[in-house]
Residue frames as qw, qx, qy, qz and C-alpha x, y, z in Angstrom:
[[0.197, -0.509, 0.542, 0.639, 12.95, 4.04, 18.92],
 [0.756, 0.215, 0.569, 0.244, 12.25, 3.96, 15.36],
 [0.521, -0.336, 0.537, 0.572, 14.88, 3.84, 13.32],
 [0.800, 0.550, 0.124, -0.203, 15.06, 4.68, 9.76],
 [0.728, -0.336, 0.537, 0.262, 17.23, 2.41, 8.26],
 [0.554, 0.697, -0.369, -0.268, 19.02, 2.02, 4.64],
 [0.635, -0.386, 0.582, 0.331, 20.26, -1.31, 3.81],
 [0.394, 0.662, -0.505, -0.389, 22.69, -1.82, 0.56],
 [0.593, -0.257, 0.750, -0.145, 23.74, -5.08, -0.91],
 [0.100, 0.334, -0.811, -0.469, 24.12, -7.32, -3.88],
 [0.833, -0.024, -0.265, -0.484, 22.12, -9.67, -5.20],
 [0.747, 0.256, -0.549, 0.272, 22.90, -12.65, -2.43],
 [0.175, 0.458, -0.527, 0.694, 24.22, -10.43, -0.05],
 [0.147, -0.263, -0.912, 0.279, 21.74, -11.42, 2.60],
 [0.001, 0.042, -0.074, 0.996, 19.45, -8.20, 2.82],
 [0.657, -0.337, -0.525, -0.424, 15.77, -10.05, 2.94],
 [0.646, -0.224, -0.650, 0.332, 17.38, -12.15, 5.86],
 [0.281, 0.004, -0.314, 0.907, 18.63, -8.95, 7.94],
 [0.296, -0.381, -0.402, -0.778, 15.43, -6.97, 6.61],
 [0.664, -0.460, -0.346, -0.477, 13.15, -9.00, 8.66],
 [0.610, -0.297, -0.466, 0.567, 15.52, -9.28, 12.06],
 [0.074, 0.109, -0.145, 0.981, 15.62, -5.67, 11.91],
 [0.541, -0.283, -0.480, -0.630, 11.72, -5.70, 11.39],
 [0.759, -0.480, -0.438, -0.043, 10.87, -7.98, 14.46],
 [0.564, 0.020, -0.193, 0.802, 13.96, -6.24, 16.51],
 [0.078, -0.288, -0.237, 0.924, 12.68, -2.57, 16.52],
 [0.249, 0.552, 0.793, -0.062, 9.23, -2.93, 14.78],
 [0.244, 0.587, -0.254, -0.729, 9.73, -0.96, 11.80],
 [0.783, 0.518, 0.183, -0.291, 8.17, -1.20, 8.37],
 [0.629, -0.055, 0.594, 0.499, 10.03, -3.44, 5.65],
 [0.497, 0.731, 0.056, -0.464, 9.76, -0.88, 2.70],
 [0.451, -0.040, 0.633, 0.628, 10.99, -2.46, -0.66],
 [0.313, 0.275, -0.376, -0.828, 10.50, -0.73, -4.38],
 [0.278, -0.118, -0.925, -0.232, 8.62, -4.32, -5.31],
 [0.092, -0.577, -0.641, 0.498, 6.01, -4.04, -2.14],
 [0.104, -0.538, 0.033, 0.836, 6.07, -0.57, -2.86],
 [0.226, 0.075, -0.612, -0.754, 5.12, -0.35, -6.53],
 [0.236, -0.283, -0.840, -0.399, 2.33, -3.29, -6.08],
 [0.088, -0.687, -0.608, 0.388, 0.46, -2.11, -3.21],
 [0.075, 0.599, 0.074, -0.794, 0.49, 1.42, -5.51],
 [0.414, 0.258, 0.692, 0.532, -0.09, -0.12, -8.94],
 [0.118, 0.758, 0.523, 0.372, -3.58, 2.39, -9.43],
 [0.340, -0.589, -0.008, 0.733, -1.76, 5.64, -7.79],
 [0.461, 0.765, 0.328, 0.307, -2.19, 8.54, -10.05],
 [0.605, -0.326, 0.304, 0.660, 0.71, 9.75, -11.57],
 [0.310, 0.865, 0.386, 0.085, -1.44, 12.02, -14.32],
 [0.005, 0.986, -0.120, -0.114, -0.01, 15.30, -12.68],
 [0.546, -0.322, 0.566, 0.526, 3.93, 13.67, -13.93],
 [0.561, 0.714, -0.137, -0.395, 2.72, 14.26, -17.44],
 [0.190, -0.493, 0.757, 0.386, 4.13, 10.97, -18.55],
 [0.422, 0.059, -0.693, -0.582, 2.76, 8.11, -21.16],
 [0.453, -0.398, -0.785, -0.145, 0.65, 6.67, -18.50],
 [0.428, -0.680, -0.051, -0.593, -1.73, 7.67, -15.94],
 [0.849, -0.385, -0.075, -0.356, -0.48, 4.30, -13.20],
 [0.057, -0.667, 0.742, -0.027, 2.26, 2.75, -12.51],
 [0.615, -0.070, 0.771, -0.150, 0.34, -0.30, -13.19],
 [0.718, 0.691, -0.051, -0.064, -0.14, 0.35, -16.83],
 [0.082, 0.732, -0.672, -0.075, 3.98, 0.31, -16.74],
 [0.414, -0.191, 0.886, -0.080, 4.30, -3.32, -14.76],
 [0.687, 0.268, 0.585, -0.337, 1.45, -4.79, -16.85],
 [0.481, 0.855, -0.145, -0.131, 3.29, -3.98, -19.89],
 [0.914, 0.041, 0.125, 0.384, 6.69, -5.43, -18.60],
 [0.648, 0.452, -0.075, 0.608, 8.09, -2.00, -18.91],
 [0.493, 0.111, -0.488, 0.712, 10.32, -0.23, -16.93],
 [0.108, -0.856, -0.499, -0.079, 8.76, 2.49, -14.23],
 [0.007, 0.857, -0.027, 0.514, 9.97, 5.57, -14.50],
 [0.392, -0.034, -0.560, 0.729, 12.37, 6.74, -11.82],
 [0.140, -0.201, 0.111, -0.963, 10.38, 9.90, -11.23],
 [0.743, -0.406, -0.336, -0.413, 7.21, 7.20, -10.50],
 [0.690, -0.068, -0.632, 0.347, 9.28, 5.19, -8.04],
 [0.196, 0.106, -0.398, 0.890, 10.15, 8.09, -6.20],
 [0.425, -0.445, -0.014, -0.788, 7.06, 9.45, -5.49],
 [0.793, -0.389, -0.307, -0.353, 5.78, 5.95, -4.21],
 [0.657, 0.129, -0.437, 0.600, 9.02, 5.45, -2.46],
 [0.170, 0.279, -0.227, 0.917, 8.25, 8.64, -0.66],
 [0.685, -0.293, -0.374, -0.553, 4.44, 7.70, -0.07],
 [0.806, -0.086, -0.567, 0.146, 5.94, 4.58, 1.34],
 [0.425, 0.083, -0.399, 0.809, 8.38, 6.04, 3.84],
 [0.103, -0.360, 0.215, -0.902, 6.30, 8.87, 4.82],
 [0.833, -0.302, -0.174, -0.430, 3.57, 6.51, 6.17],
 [0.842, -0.105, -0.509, 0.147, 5.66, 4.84, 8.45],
 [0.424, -0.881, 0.204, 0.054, 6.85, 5.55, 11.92],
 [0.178, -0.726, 0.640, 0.179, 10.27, 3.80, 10.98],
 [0.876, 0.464, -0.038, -0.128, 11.31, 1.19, 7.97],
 [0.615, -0.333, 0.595, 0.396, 14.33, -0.58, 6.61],
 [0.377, 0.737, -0.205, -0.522, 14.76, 0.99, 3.43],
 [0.513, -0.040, 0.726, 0.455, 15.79, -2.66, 0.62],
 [0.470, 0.436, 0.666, 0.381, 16.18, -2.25, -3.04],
 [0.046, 0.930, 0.114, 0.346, 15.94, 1.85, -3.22],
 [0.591, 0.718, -0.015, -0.368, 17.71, 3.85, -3.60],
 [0.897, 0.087, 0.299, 0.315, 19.39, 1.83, -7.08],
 [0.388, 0.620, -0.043, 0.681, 21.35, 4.87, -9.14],
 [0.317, -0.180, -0.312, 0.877, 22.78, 8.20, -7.60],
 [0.182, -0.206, -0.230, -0.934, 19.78, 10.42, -8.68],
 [0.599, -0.425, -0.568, -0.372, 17.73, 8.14, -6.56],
 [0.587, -0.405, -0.510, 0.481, 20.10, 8.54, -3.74],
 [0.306, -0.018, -0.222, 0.926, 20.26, 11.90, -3.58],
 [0.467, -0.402, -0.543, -0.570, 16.30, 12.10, -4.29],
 [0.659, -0.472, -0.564, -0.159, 15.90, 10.40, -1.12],
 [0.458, -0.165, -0.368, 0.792, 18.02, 12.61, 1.11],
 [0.125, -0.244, -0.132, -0.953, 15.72, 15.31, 0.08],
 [0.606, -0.341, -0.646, -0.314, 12.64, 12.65, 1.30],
 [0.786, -0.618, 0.023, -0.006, 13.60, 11.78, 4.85],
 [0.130, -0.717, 0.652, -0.212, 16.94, 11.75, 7.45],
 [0.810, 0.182, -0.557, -0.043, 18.63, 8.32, 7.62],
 [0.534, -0.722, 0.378, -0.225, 19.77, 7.26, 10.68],
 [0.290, -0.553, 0.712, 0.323, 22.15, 4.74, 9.64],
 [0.718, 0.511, -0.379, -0.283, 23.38, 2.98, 5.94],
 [0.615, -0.512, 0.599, -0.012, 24.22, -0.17, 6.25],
 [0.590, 0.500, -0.557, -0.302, 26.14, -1.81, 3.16],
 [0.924, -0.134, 0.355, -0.046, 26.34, -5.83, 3.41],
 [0.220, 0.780, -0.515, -0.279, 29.55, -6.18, 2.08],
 [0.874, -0.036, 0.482, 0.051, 30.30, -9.84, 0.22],
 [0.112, -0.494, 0.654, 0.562, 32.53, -10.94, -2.27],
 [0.705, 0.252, 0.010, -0.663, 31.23, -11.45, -5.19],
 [0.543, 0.164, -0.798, -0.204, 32.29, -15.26, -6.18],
 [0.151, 0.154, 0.778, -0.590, 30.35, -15.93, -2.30],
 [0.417, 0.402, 0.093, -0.810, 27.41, -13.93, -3.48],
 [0.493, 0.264, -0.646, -0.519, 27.56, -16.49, -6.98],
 [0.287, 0.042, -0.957, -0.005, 27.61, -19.64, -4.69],
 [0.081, 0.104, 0.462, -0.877, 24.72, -18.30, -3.19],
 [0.485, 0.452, 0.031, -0.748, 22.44, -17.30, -5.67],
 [0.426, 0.274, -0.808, -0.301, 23.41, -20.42, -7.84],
 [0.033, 0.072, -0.912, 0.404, 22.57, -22.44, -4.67],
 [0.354, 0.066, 0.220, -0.907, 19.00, -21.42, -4.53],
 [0.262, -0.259, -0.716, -0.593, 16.18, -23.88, -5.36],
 [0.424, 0.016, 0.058, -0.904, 12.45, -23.38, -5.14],
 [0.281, 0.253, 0.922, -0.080, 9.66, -25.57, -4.44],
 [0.004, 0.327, 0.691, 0.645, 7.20, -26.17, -7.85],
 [0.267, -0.684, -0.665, -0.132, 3.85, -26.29, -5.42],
 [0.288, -0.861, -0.400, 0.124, 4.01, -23.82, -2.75],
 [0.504, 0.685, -0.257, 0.459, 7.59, -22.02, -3.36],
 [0.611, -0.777, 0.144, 0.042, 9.29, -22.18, -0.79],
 [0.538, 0.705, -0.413, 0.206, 12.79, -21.67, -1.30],
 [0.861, -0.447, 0.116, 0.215, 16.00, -23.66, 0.25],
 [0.148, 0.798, -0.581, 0.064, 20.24, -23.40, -0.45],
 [0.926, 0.024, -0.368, -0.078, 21.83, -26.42, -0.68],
 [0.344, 0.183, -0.578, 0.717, 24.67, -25.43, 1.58],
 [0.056, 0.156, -0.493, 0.854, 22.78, -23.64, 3.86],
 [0.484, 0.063, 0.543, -0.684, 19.65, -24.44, 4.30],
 [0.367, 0.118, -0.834, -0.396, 19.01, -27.74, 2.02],
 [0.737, -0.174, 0.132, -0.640, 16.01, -29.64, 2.38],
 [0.630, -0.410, 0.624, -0.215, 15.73, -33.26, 4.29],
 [0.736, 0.369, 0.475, 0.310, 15.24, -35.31, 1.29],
 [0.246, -0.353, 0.389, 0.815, 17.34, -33.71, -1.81],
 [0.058, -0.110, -0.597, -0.792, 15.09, -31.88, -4.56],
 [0.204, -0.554, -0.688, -0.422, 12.27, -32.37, -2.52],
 [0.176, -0.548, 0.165, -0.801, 10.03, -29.88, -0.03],
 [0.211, -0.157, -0.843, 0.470, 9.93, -30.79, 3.41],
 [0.331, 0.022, 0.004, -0.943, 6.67, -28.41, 3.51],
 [0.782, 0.360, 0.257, -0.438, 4.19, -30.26, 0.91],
 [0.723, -0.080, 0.662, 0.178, 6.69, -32.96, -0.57],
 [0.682, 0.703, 0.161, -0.120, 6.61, -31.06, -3.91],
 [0.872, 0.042, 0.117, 0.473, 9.55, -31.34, -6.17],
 [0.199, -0.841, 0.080, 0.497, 12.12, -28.17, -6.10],
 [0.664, 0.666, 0.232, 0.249, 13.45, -26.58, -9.18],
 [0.299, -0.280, 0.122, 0.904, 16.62, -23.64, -9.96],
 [0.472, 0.847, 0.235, -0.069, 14.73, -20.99, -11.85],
 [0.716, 0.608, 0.217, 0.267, 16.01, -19.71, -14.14],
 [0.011, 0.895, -0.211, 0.393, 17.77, -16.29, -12.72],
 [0.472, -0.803, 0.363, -0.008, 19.79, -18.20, -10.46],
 [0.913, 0.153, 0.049, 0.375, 22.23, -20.13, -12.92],
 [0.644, -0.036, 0.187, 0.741, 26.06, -18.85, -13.10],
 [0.281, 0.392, 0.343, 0.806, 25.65, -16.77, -16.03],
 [0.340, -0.673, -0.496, -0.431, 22.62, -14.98, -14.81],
 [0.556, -0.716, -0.275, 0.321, 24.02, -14.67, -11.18],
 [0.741, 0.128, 0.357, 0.555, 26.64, -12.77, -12.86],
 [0.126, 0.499, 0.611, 0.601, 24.88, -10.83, -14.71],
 [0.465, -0.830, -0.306, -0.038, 22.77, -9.22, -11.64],
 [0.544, -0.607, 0.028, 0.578, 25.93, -8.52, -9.43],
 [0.449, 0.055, 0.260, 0.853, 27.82, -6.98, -12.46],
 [0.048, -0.659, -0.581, -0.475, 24.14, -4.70, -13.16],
 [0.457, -0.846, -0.257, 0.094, 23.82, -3.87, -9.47],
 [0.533, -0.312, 0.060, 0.784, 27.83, -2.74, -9.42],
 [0.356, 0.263, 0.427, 0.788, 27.34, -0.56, -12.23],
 [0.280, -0.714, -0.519, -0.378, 24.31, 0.96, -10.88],
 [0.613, -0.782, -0.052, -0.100, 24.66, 1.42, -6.97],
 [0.682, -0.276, -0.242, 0.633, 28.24, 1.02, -6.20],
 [0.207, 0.557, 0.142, 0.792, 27.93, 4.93, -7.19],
 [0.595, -0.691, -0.218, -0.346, 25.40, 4.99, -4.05],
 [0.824, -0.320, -0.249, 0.395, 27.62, 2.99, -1.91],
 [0.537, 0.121, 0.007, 0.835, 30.65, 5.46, -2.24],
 [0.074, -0.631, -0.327, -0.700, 27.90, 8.28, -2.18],
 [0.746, -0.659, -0.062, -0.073, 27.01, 7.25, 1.58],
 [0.795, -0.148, -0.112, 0.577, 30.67, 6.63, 2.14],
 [0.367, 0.480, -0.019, 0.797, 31.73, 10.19, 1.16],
 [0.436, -0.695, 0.034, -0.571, 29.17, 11.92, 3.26],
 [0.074, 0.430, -0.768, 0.469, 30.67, 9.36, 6.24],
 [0.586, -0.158, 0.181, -0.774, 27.63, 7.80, 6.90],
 [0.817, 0.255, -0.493, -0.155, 28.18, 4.08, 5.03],
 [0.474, -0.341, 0.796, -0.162, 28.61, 0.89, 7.86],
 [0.368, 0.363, -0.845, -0.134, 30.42, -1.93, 6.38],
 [0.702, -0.395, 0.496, -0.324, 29.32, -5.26, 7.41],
 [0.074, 0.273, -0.915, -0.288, 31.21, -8.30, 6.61],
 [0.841, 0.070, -0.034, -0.536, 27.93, -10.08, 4.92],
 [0.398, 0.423, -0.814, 0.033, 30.54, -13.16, 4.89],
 [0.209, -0.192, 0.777, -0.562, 29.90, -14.39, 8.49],
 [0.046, 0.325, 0.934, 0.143, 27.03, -16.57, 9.51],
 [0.271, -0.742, -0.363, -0.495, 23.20, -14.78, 9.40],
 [0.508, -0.773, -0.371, 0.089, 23.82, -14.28, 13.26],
 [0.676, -0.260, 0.078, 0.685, 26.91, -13.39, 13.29],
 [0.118, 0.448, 0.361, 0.810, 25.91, -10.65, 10.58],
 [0.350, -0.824, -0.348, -0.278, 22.87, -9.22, 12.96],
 [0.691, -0.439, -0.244, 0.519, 25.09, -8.93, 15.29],
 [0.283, -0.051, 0.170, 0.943, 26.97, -6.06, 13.59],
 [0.109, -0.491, -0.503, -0.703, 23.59, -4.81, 12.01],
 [0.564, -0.606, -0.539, 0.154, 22.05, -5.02, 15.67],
 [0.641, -0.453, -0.075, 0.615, 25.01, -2.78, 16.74],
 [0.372, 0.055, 0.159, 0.913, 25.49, -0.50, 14.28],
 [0.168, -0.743, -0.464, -0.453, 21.34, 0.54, 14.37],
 [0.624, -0.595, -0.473, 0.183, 22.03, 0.91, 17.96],
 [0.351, -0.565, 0.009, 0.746, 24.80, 2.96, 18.21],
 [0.151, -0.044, 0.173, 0.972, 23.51, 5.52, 15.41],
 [0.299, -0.658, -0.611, -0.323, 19.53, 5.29, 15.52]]
């Protein structure tokens, strides 16, 4: 079996975690737009007739890439694979309906959290200075406080995961993708999972729902 998968999901929502259970589970390809973009940075993108020739002349610049670049490498991505977990694409409705034109989903799965969970989450996050590794003080807090049980370096919040800033993301991503969500939902195609539960408790459902539409 391999699956191709769509998951959906807030910033928070758990969709890294799941990503890579689904990955080691039915040995399909993790495809994100991030991955995706850098392993294509020097892709020529000439025949788009836009203001660059790369999609690495965008990143290196700090400015946005084109939808019409994403897609292609999004489609690159996907089509090289025998079967993937689709994170972080597609993020508007012109990307979701782009990608229906790309390849057949076999099931959408939407992680489905509230979003003052999702804050205590992303607020919770800290990051080690030397090697980054990343802990959660609820949930997965390292043995000594502030420091890395790894390589003993000292852990930091960055910057994107205060309040305001967590905020900020969820309220971006609603505005953006809840259009998607509802988009999969119309066509009937959109499993709910309560992202609430613990990580296992979550595979479970995710486990179950590949299963019984893959």
């Amino acid at each position: 079996m391999d699956p191709h998968i769509l998951i959906l999901g807030a910033p928070g929502a758990g969709k890294g975690t799941q990503s890579d259970r689904i990955v080691s589970e039915f040995g399909v390809e993790h495809v994100t737009t991030g991955d995706a973009l850098r392993s294509n940075k020097e892709m020529d993108i000439g025949h788009l007739d836009l203001e660059y020739d790369t999609p690495g002349e965008y990143m290196d610049r700090g400015e946005l890439v084109p939808d019409v670049v994403v897609n292609e490498i999004v489609d690159k991505a996907l089509s090289e694979a025998d079967g993937y977990v689709l994170d972080g694409y597609p993020r508007n409705l012109e990307q979701a309906e782009t990608l229906s034109e790309m390849t057949d989903l076999d099931a959408v799965l939407y992680l489905d959290v509230d979003e003052d969970v999702l804050v205590d989450r992303l607020t919770g996050r800290r990051v080690c200075e030397e090697c980054g590794a990343t802990y959660h003080v609820d949930f997965n807090p390292p043995e000594e406080e502030g420091v890395c049980d790894e390589c003993g370096g000292d852990l930091y919040q960055r910057e994107d995961d205060t309040e305001e800033t967590a905020r900020e993301r969820i309220r971006v991503y609603e505005e953006n993708t809840q259009p998607v969500v509802e988009f999969y939902d119309d066509e009937g195609r959109l499993v709910r999972i309560d992202g609430e539960q613990t990580p296992d408790e979550v595979w479970d459902d995710v486990r179950d729902a590949i299963e019984a539409n893959a």
